[in-house]
Backbone atoms as SQL, in Angstrom:
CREATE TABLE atoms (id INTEGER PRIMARY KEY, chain TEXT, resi INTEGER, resn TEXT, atom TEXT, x REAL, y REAL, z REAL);
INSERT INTO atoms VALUES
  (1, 'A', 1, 'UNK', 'N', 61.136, 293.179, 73.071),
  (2, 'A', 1, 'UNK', 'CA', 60.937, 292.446, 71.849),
  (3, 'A', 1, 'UNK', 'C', 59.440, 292.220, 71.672),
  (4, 'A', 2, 'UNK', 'N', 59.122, 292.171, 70.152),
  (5, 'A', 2, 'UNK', 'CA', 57.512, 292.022, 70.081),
  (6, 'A', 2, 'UNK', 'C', 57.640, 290.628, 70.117),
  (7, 'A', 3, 'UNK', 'N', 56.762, 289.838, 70.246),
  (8, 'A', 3, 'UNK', 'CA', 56.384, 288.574, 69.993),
  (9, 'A', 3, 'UNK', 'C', 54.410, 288.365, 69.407),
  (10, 'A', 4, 'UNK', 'N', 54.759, 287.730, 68.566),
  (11, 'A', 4, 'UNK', 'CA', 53.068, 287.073, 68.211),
  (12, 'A', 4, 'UNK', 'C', 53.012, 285.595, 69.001),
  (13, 'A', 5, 'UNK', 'N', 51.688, 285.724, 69.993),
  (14, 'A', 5, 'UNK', 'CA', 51.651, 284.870, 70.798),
  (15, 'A', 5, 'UNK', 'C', 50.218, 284.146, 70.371),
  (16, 'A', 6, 'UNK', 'N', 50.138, 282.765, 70.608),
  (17, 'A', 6, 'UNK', 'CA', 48.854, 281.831, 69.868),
  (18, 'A', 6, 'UNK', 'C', 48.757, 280.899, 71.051),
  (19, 'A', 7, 'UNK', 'N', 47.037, 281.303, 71.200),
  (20, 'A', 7, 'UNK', 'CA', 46.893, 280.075, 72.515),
  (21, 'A', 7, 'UNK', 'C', 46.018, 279.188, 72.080),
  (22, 'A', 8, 'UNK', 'N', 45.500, 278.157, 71.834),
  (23, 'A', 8, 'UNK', 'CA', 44.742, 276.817, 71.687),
  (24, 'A', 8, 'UNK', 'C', 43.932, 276.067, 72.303),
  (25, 'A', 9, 'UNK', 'N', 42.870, 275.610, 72.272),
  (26, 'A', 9, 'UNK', 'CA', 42.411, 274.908, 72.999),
  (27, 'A', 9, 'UNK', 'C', 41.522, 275.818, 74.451),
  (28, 'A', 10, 'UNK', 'N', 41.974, 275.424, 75.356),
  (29, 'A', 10, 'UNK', 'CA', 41.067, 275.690, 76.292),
  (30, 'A', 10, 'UNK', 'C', 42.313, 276.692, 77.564),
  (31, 'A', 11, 'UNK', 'N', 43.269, 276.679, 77.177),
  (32, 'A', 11, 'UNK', 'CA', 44.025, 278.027, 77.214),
  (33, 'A', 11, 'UNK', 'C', 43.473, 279.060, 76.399),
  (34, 'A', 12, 'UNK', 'N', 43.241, 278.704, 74.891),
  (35, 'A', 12, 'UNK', 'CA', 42.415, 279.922, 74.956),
  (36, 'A', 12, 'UNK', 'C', 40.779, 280.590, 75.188),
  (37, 'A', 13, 'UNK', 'N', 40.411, 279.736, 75.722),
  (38, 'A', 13, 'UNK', 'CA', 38.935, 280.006, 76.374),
  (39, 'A', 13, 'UNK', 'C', 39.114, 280.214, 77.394),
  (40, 'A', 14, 'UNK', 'N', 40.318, 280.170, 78.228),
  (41, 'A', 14, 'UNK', 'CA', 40.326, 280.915, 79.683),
  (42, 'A', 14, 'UNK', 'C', 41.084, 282.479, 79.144),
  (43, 'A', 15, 'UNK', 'N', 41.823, 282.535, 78.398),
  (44, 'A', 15, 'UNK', 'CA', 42.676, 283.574, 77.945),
  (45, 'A', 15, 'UNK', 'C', 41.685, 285.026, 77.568),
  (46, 'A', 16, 'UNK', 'N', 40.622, 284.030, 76.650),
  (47, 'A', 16, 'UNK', 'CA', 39.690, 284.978, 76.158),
  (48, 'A', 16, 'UNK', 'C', 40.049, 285.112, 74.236),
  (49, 'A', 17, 'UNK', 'N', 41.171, 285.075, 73.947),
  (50, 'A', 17, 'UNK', 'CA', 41.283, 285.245, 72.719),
  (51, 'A', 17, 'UNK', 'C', 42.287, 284.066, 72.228),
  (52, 'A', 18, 'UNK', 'N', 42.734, 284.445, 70.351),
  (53, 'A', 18, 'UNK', 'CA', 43.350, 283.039, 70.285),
  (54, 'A', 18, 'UNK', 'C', 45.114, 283.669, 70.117),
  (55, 'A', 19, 'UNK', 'N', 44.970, 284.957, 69.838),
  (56, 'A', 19, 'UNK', 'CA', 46.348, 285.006, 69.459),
  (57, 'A', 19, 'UNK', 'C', 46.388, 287.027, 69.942),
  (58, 'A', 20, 'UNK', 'N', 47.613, 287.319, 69.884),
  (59, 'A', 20, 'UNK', 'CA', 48.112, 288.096, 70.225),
  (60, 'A', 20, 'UNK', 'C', 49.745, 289.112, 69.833),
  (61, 'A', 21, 'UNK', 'N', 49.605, 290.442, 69.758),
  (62, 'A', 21, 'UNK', 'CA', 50.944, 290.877, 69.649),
  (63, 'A', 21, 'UNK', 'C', 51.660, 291.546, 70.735),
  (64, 'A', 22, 'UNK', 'N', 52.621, 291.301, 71.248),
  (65, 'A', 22, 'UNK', 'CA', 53.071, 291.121, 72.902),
  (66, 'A', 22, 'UNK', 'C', 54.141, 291.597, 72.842),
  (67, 'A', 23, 'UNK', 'N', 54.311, 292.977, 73.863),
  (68, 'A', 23, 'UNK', 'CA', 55.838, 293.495, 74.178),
  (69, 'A', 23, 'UNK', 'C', 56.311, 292.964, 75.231),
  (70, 'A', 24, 'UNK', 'N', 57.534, 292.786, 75.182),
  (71, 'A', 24, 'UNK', 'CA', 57.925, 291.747, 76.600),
  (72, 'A', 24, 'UNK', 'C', 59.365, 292.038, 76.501),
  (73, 'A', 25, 'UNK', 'N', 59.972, 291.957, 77.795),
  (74, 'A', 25, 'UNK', 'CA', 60.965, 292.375, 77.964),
  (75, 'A', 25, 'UNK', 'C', 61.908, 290.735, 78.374),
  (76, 'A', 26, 'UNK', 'N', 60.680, 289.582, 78.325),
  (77, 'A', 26, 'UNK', 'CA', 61.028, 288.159, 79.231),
  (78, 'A', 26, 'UNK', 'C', 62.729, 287.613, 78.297),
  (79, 'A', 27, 'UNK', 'N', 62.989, 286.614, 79.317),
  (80, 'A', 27, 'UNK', 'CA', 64.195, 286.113, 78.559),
  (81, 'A', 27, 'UNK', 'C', 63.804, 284.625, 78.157),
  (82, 'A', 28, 'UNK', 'N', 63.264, 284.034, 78.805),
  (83, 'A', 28, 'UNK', 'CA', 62.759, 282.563, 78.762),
  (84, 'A', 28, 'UNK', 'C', 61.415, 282.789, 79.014),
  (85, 'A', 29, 'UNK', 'N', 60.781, 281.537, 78.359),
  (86, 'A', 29, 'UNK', 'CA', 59.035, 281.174, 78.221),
  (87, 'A', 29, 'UNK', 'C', 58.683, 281.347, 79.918),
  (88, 'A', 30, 'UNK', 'N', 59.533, 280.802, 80.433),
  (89, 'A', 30, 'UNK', 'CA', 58.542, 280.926, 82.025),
  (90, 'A', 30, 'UNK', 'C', 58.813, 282.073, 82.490),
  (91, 'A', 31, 'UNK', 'N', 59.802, 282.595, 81.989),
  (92, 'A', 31, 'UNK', 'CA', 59.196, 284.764, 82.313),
  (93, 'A', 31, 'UNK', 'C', 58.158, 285.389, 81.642),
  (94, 'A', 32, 'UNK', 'N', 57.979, 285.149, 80.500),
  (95, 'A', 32, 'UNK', 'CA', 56.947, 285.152, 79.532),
  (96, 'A', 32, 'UNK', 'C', 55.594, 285.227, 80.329),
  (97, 'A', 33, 'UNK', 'N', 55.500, 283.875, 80.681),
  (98, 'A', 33, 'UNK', 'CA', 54.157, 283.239, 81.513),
  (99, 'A', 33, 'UNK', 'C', 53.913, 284.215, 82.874),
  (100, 'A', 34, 'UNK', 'N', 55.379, 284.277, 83.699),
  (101, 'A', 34, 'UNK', 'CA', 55.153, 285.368, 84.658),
  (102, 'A', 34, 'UNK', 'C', 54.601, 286.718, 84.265),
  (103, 'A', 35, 'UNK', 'N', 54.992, 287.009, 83.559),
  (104, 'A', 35, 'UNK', 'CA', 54.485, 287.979, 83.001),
  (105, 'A', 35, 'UNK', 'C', 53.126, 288.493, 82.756),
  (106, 'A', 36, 'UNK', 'N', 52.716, 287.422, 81.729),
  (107, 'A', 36, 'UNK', 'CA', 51.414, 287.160, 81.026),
  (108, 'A', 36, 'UNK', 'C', 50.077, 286.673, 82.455),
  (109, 'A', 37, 'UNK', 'N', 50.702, 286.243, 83.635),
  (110, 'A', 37, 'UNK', 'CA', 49.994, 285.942, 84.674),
  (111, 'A', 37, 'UNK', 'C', 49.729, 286.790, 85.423),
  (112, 'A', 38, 'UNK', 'N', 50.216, 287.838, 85.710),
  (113, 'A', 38, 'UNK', 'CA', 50.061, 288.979, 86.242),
  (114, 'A', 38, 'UNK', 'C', 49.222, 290.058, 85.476),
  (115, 'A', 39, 'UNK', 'N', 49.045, 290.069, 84.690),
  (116, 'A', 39, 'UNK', 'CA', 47.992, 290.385, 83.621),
  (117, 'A', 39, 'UNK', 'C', 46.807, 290.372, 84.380),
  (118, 'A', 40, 'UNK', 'N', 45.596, 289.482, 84.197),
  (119, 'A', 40, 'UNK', 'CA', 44.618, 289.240, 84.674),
  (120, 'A', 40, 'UNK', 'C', 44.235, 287.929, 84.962),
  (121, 'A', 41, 'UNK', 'N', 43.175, 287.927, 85.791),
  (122, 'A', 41, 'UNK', 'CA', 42.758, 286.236, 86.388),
  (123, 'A', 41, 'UNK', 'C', 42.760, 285.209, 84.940),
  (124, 'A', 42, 'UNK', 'N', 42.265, 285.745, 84.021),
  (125, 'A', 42, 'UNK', 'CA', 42.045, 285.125, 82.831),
  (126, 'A', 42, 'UNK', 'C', 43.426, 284.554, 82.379),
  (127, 'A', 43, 'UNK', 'N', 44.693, 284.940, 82.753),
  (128, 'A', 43, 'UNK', 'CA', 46.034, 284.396, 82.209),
  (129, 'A', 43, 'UNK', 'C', 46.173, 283.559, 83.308),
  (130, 'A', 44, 'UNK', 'N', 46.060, 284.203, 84.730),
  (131, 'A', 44, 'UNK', 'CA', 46.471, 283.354, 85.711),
  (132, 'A', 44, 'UNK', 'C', 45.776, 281.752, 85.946),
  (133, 'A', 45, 'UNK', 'N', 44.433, 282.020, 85.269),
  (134, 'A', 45, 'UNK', 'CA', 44.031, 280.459, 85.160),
  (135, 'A', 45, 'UNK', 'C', 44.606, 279.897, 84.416),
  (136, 'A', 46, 'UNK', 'N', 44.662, 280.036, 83.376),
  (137, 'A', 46, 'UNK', 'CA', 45.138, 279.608, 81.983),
  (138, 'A', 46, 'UNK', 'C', 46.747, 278.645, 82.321),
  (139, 'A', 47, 'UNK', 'N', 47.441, 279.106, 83.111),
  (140, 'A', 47, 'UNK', 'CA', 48.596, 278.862, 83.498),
  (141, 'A', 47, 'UNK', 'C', 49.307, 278.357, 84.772),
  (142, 'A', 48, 'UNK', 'N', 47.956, 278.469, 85.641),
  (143, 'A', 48, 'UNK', 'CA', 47.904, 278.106, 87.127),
  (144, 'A', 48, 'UNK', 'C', 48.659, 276.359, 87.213),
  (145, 'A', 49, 'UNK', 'N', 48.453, 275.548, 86.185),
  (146, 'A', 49, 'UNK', 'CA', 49.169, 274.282, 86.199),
  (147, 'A', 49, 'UNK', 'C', 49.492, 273.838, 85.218),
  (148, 'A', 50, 'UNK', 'N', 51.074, 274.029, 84.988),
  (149, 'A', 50, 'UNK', 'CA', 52.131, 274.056, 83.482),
  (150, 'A', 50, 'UNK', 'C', 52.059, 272.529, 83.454),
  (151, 'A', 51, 'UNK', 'N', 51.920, 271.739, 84.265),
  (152, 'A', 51, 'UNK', 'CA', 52.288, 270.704, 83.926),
  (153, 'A', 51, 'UNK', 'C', 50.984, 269.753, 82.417),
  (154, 'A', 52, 'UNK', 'N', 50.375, 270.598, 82.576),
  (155, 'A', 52, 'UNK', 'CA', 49.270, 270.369, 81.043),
  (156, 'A', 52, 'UNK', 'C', 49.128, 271.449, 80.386),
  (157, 'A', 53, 'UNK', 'N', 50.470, 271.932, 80.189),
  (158, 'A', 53, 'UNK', 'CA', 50.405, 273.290, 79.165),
  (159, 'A', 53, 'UNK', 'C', 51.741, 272.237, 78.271),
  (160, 'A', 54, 'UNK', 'N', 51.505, 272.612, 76.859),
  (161, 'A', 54, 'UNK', 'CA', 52.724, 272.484, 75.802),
  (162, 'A', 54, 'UNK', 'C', 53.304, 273.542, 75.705),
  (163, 'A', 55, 'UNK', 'N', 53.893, 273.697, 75.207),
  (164, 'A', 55, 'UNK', 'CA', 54.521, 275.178, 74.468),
  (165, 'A', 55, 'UNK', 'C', 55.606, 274.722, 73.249),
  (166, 'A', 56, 'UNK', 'N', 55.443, 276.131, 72.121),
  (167, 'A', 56, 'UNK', 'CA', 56.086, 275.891, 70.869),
  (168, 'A', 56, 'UNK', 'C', 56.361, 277.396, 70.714),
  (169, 'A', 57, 'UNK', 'N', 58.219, 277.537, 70.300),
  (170, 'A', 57, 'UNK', 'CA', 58.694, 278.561, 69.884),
  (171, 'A', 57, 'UNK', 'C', 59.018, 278.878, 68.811),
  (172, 'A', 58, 'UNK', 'N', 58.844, 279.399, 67.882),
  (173, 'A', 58, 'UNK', 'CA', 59.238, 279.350, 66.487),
  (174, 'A', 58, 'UNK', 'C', 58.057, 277.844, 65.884),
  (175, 'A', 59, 'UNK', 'N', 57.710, 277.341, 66.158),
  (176, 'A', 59, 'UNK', 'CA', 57.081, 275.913, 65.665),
  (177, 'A', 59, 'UNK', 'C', 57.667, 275.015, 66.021),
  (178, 'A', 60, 'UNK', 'N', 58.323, 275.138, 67.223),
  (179, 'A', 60, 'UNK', 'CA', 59.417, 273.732, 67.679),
  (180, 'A', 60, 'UNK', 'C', 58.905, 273.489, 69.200),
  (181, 'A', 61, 'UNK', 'N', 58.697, 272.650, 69.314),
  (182, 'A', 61, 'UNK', 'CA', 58.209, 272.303, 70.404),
  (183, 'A', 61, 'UNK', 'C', 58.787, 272.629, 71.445),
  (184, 'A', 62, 'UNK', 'N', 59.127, 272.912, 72.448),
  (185, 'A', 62, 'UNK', 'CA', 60.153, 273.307, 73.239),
  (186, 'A', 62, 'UNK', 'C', 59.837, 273.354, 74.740),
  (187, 'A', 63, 'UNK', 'N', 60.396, 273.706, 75.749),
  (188, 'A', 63, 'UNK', 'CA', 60.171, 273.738, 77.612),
  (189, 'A', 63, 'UNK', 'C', 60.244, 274.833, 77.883),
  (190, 'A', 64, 'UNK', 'N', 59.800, 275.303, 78.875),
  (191, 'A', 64, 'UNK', 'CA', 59.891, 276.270, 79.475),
  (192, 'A', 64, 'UNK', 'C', 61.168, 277.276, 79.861),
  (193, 'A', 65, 'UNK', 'N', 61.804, 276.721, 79.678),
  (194, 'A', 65, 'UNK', 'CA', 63.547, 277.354, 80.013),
  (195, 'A', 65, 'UNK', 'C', 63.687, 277.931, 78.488),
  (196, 'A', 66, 'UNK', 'N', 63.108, 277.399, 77.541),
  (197, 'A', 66, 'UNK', 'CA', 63.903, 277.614, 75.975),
  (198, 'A', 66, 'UNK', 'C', 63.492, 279.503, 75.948),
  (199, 'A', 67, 'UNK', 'N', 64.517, 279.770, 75.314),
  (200, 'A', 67, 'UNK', 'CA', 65.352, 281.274, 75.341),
  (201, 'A', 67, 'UNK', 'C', 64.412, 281.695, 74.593),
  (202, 'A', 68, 'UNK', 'N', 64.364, 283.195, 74.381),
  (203, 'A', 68, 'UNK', 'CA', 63.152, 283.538, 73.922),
  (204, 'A', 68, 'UNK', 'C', 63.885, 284.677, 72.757),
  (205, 'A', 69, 'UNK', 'N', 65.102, 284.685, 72.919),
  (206, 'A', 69, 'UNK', 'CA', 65.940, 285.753, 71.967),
  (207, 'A', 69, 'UNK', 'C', 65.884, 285.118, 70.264),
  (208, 'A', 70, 'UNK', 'N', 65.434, 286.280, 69.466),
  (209, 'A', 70, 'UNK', 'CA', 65.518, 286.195, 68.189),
  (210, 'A', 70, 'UNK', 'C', 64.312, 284.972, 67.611),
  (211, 'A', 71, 'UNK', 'N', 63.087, 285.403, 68.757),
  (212, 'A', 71, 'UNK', 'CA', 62.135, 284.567, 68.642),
  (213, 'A', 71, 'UNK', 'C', 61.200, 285.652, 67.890),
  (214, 'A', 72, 'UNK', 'N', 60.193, 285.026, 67.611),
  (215, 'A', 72, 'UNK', 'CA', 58.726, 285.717, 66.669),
  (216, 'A', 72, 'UNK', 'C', 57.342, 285.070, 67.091),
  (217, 'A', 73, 'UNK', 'N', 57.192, 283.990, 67.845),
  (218, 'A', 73, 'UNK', 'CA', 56.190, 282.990, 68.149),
  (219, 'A', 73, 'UNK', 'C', 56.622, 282.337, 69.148),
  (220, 'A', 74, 'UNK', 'N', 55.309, 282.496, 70.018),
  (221, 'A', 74, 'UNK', 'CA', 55.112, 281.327, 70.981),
  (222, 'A', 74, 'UNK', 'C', 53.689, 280.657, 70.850),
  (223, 'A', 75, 'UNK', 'N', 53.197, 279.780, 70.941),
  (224, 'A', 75, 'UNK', 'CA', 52.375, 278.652, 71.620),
  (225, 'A', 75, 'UNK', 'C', 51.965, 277.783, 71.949),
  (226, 'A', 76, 'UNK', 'N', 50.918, 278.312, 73.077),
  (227, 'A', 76, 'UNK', 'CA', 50.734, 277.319, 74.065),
  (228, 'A', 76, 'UNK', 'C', 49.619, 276.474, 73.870),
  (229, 'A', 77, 'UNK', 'N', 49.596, 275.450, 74.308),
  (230, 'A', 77, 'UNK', 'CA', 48.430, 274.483, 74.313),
  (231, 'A', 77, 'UNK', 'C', 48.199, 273.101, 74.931),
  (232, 'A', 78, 'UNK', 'N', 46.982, 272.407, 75.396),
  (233, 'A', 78, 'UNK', 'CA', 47.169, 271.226, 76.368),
  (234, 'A', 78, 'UNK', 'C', 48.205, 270.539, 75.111),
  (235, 'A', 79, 'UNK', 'N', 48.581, 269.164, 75.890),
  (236, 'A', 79, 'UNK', 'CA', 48.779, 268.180, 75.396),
  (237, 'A', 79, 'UNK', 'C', 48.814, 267.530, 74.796),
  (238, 'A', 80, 'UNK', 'N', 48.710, 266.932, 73.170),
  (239, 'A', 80, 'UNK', 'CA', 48.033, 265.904, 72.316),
  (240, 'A', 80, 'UNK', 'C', 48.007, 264.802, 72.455),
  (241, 'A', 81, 'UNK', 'N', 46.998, 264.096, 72.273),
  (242, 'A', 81, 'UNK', 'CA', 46.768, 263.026, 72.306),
  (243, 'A', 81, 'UNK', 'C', 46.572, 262.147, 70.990),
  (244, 'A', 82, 'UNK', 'N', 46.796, 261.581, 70.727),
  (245, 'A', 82, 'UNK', 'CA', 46.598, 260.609, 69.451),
  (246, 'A', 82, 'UNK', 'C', 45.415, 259.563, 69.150),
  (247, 'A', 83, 'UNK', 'N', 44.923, 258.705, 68.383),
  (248, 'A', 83, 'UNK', 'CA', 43.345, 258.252, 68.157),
  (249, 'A', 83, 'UNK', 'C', 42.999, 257.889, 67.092);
């Protein structure tokens, strides 16, 4: 499946770019990430600690388990904070 993938923030300054068109064979976001980590050091930082990564599928906020079938978008990004 193709996916258009969008990274934010300072995921994407380790990533290198902001967005992307991605063949992937993953079933869920954290195969995705396996995936995308094996790539190069530049993903593997980016992702080295999920626990300050967001993620959004379709524009819905979603976890790491959420299914990735009959998807078009993922992204990722720290946290928000409010102010």
């Amino acid at each position: 499946m193709k996916l258009n993938i969008l990274y934010f923030a300072w995921v994407r300054e380790r990533i290198g770019h902001s967005q992307e068109a991605y063949e992937t064979s993953a079933v869920t976001v954290a195969d995705l990430i396996t995936e995308l980590m094996a790539r190069d050091a530049g993903y593997a930082a980016a992702f080295a600690d999920l626990s300050v990564i967001c993620v959004a599928v379709d524009q819905e906020l979603s976890d790491f388990a959420a299914p990735l079938s009959d998807c078009r978008e993922v992204a990722f990004f720290p946290p928000m904070t409010g102010g």
